[in-house]
N, C-alpha and C positions, 0 to 999 in steps of 0.2 A: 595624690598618692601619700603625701604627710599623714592629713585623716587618717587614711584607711589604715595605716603603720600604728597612730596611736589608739584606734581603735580595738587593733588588733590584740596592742601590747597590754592595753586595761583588761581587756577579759581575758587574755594568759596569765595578766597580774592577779587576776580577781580570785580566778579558779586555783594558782597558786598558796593565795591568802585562806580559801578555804579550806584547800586539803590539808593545810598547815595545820588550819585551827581542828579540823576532825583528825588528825593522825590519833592523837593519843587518848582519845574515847574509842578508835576501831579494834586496835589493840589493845592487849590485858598487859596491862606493864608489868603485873606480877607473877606473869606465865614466860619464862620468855622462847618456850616452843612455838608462841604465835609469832615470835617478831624474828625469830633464830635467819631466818633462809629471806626473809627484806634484805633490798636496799641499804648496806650500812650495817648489815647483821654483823656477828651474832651479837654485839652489847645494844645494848636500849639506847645509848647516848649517840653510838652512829646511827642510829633508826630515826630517831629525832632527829637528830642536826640532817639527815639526808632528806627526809622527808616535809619537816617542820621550816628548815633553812631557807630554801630558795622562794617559803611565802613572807620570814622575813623580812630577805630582802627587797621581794617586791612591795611590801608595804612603807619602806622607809624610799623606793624610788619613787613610789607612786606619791608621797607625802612632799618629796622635794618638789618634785613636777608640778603638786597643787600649788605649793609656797611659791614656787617661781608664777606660777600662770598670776597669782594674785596681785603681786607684787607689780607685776608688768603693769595688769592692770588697773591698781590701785595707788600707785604707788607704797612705799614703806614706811610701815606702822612707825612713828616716835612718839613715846610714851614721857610725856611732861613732868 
């Protein structure tokens, strides 16, 4: 059941991490009748942070998660 929970949680993170990284080529930041009625309208800075945010943070949980798995099983880097 763990699996299947972090499997789940990587491709929610992933798809997250993408639509983060495509928000602001799909919109015309310089128009902002295409962004007005999103998510976070009408400024462009809630349209980002609502859309662009939640892949954020999935990238900074998904980056702990790898630091931690490595760690576990490598132990931790000391640099001489």
């Amino acid at each position: 059941m763990k699996r299947l929970a972090m499997v789940v949680g990587t491709v929610l993170g992933a798809y997250l991490i993408v639509r983060g990284i495509a928000e602001p080529f799909v919109i015309d930041m310089s128009d902002p009748s295409t962004y007005r009625h999103d998510w976070g309208g009408p400024s462009l800075i809630g349209v980002l942070a609502v859309h662009c945010g939640p892949g954020l943070i999935s990238a900074a949980l998904m980056g702990s998660a790898l630091r931690r798995s490595f760690h576990r099983r490598h132990g931790p880097v000391t640099h001489v």
